[in-house]
Structure formats: structure tokens, C-alpha cells
C-alpha positions as CSV (number, residue, x, y, z in Angstrom):
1,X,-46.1,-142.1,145.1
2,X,-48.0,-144.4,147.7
3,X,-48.1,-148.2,146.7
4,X,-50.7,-150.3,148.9
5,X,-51.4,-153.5,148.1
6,X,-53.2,-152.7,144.5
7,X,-53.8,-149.4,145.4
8,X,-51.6,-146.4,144.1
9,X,-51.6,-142.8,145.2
10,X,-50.1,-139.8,143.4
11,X,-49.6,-136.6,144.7
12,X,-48.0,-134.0,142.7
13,X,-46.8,-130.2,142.7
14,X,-45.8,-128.4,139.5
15,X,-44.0,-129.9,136.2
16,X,-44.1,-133.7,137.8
17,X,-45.9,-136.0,135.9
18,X,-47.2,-139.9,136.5
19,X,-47.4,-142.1,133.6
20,X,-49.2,-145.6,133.8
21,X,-47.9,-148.4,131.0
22,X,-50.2,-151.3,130.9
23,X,-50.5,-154.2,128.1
24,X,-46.7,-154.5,127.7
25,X,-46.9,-151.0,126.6
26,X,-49.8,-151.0,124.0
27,X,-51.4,-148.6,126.2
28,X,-50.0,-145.5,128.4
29,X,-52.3,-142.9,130.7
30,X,-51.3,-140.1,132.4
31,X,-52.3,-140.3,136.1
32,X,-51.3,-137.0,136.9
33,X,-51.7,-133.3,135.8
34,X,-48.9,-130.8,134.9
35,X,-49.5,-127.8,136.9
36,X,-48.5,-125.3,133.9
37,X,-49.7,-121.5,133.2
38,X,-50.6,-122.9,129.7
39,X,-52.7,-125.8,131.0
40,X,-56.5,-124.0,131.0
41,X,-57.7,-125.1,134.9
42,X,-54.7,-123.5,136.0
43,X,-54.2,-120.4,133.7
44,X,-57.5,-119.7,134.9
45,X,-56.7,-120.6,139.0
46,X,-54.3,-117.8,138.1
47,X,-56.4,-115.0,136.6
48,X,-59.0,-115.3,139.0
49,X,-55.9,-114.7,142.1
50,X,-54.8,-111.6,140.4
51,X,-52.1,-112.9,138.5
52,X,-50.8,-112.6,134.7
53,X,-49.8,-115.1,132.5
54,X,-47.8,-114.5,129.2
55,X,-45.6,-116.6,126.8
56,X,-42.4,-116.1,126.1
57,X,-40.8,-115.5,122.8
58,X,-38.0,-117.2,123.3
59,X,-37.5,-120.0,120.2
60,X,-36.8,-123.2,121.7
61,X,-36.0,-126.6,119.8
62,X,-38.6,-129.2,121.0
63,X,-36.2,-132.5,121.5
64,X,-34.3,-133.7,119.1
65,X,-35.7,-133.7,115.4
66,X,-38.5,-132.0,117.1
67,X,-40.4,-128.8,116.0
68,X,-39.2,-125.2,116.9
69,X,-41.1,-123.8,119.3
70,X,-42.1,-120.8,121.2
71,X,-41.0,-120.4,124.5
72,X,-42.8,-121.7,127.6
73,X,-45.4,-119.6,128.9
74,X,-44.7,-118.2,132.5
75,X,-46.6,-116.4,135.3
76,X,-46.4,-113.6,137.1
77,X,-45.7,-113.0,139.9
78,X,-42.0,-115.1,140.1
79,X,-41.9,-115.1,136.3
80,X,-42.0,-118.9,136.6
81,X,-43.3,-121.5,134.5
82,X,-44.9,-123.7,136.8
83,X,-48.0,-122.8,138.4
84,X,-47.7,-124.6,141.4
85,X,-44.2,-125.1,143.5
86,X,-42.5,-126.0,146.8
87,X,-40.7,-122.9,147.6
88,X,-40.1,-119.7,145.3
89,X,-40.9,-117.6,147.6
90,X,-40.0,-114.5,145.8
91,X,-43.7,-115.3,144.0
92,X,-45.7,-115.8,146.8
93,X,-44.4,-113.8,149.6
94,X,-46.4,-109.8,149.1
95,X,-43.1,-108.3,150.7
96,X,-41.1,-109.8,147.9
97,X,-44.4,-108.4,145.6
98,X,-45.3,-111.8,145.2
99,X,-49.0,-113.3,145.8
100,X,-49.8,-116.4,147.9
101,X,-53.0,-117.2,145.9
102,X,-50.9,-117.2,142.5
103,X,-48.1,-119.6,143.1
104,X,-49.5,-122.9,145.4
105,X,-48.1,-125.5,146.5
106,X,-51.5,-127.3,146.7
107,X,-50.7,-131.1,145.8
108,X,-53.4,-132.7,143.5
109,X,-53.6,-136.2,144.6
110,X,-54.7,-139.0,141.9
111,X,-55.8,-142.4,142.6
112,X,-55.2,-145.5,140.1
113,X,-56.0,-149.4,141.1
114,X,-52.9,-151.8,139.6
115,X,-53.5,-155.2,138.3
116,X,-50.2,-157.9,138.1
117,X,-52.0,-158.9,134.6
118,X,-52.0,-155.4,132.6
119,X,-50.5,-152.9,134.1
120,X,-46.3,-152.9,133.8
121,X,-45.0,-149.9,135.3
122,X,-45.2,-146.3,135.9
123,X,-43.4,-143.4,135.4
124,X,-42.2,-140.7,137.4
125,X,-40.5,-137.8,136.1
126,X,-40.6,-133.8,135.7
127,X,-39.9,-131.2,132.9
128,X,-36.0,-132.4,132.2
129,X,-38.1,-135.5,130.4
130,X,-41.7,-134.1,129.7
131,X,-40.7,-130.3,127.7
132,X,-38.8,-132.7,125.4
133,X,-41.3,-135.8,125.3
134,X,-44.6,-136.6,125.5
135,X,-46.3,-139.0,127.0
136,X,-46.3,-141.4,124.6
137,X,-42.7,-141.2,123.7
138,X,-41.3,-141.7,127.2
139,X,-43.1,-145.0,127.2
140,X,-41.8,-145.7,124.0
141,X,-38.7,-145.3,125.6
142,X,-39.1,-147.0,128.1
143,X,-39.8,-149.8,126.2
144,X,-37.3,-149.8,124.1
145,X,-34.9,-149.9,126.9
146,X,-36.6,-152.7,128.1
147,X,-36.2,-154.6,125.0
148,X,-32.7,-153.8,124.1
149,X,-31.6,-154.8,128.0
150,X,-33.2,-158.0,127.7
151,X,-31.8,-158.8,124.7
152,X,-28.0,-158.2,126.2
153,X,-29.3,-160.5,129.1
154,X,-30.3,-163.1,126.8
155,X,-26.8,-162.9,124.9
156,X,-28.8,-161.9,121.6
157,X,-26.9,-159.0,119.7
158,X,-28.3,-155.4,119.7
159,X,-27.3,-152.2,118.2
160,X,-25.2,-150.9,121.0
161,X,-23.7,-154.2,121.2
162,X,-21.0,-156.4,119.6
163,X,-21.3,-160.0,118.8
164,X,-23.5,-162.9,121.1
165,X,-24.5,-158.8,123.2
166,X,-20.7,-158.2,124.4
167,X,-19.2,-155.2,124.1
């Protein structure tokens, strides 16, 4: 991320993802893309390089409370399930039977003009956040965090807290 005066760039590479909060967090926007097998531009970027994509059957538990779901679908070649990546070379190099025009590490770049007025922060973060979260729910927590620390500052009690916010 690139911060210029008002002006904010993104670039990003695989499971990375940019999140804009604005209107103390009435309103969220992804300003990036996940660069996924299962995401169509890039499943078919894949197909049309000569590689496969498949899901796999793995059953995973989607974040807590969350739905069970399938497992996450990967590429070939590297078996990964990113379609774009800094290194992994065992996917892209042809002497490790990998394919150079499969796996990229192409950056998208996104632009995004800030205002002090509406727009409160952004987030950065990857798949240890996003395969259990969505978009909405990281701000939420975000948020929520937010709230709860300001609370402590101001001395008010919280959940986590004891009496006048003291543990």
C-alpha cells in the first residue's frame, strides 16, 4: 500500500486482500481482488495457460459457528490454492513440471481517493483472516475493537473488563 496525500495505491499478489471502512463503518468496499482458482477471471487465466483447476473434498469448518464446507479449490500445476504467488516455484518452473503462464506473480494494482470526512481506515490482510471472514465481518470487527478500546480508555466498563474498565 502506497499512501500519497489523498491518493492510495494497492498492489496485490494472491490471497491478500484491501478493505476500505468509511462512514464510521456503515459502509466497507473491497479495493482489492483475491487471486483464487475459484474466483471466474482467474479460473479462466488458468484454463486458457494449460492449467487444471479442481476442488478439494476436504470438509472444512468455515470460522467459528460457521457452515461446513468443502475444501478450497486448488490448481494445477503446484496443487496450490492461490492463483497468483511470489515464489512456488515447483508450479512454475517446466523442469519442476510446473508452467510459468499458470502460476503469476502479476500484481493487480487498485487505485482508491481517501477523504478525512468518510473514509476511517483500511484493511490489510490475507487468507489466515479472509477463509474464515468475509468482508463484512472483519470490519465488523474491526469496529468492535474500536469500540470496546475506547470504552477502556474512557474508564467505562466492558465485557472483558472489571469495574470503571480495570482489570
Amino acid at each position: 500500500m502506497l499512501i500519497i496525500d489523498d491518493d492510495v495505491w494497492i498492489g496485490n499478489t494472491g490471497d491478500s486482500r484491501a478493505i476500505l471502512s468509511s462512514n464510521g463503518g456503515q459502509k466497507f468496499t473491497s479495493i482489492s481482488n483475491d487471486h483464487k482458482p475459484s474466483e471466474e477471471p482467474e479460473r479462466k487465466r488458468i484454463l486458457k495457460a494449460g492449467g487444471q483447476v479442481y476442488q478439494n473434498n476436504n470438509i472444512m469448518l468455515a470460522g467459528p459457528g460457521g457452515p461446513v464446507t468443502q475444501g478450497p479449490v486448488r490448481v494445477i500445476p503446484g496443487r496450490l490454492s492461490v492463483s497468483r504467488t511470489f515464489g512456488d516455484c515447483h508450479a512454475k518452473m517446466e523442469k519442476y513440471n510446473g508452467n510459468p503462464n499458470v502460476i503469476i506473480v502479476d500484481p493487480e494494482i487498485h487505485h482508491v481517493k481517501i477523504s478525512d470526512d468518510s473514509h476511517d481506515f483500511i484493511i490489510l490482510g490475507c487468507d489466515g483472516i479472509f477463509d474464515r471472514m468475509n468482508t463484512e465481518q472483519s470490519d465488523q470487527e474491526i469496529w468492535g475493537t474500536q469500540i470496546i478500546t475506547l470504552l477502556q480508555q474512557m474508564g467505562a466498563q466492558t465485557p472483558s473488563s472489571g469495574q470503571n474498565g480495570k482489570k
